[in-house]
C-alpha positions as CSV (number, residue, x, y, z in Angstrom):
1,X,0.0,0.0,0.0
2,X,1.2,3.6,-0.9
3,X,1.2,6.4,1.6
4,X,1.8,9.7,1.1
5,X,4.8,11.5,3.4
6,X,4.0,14.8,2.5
7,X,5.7,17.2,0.6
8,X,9.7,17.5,1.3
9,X,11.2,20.7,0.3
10,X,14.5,20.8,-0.1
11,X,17.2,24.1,-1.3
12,X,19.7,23.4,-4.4
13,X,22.3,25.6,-5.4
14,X,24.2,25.6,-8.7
15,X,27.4,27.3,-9.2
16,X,29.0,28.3,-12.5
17,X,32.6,28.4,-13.8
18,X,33.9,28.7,-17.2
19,X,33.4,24.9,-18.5
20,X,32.6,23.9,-15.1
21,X,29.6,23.8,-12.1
22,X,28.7,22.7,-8.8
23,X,25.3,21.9,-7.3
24,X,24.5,21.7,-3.6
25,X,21.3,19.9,-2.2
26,X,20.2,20.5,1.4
27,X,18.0,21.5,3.9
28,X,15.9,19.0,3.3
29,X,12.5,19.1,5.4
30,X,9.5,17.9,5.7
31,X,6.6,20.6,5.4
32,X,4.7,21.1,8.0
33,X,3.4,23.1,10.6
34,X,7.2,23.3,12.0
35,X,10.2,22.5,10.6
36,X,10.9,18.9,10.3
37,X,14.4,17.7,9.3
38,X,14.5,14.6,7.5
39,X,17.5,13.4,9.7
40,X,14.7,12.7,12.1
41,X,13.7,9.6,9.7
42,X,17.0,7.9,9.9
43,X,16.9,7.8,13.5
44,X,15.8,4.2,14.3
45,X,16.3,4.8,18.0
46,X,14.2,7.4,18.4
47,X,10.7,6.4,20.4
48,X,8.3,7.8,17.5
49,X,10.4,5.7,14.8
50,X,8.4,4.5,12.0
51,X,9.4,1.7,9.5
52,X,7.6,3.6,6.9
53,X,10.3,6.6,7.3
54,X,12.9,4.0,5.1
55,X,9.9,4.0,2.5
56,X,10.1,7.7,2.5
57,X,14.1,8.0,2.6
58,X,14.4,6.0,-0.2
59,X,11.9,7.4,-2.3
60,X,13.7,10.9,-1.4
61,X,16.9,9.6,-2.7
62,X,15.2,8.3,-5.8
63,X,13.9,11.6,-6.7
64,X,17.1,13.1,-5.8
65,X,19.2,10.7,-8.1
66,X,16.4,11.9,-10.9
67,X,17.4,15.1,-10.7
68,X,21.1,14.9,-10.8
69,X,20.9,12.8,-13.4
70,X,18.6,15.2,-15.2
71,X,21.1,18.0,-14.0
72,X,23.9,16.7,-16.0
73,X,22.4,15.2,-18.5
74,X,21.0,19.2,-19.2
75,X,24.9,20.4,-18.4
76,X,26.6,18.6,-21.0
77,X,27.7,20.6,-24.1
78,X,25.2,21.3,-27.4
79,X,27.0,19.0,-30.4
């Protein structure tokens, strides 16, 4: 069955050289009514841990992975 985490927001910078860039992912959070850092999920000791949360982590790293991939894949040079 498929549940839905909520929306994680997330802050990506890309920095430019000539012939060259960088990109930074972070602050990644869950949105809510306060701010919940997803760190929180890979805590397995924690009292309000949730098997689901490894569900959510590694959908997070899928999307993630999607968008570098469609990062570079936009970044490499026009034949």
């Amino acid at each position: 069955m498929r549940r839905d985490a909520g929306i994680v927001t997330y802050a990506i910078r890309i920095e430019f050289k000539e012939n060259r860039y960088r990109y930074t992912l972070n602050d990644f959070n869950l949105k809510a009514q306060s701010r919940f850092p997803l760190e929180k999920w890979m805590n397995k000791k924690d009292p309000a841990y949730n098997s689901n949360w490894d569900l959510y982590l590694y959908e997070v790293d899928t999307a993630v992975q999607r968008l570098v991939h469609s990062l570079k894949e936009g970044m490499k040079p026009k034949s």
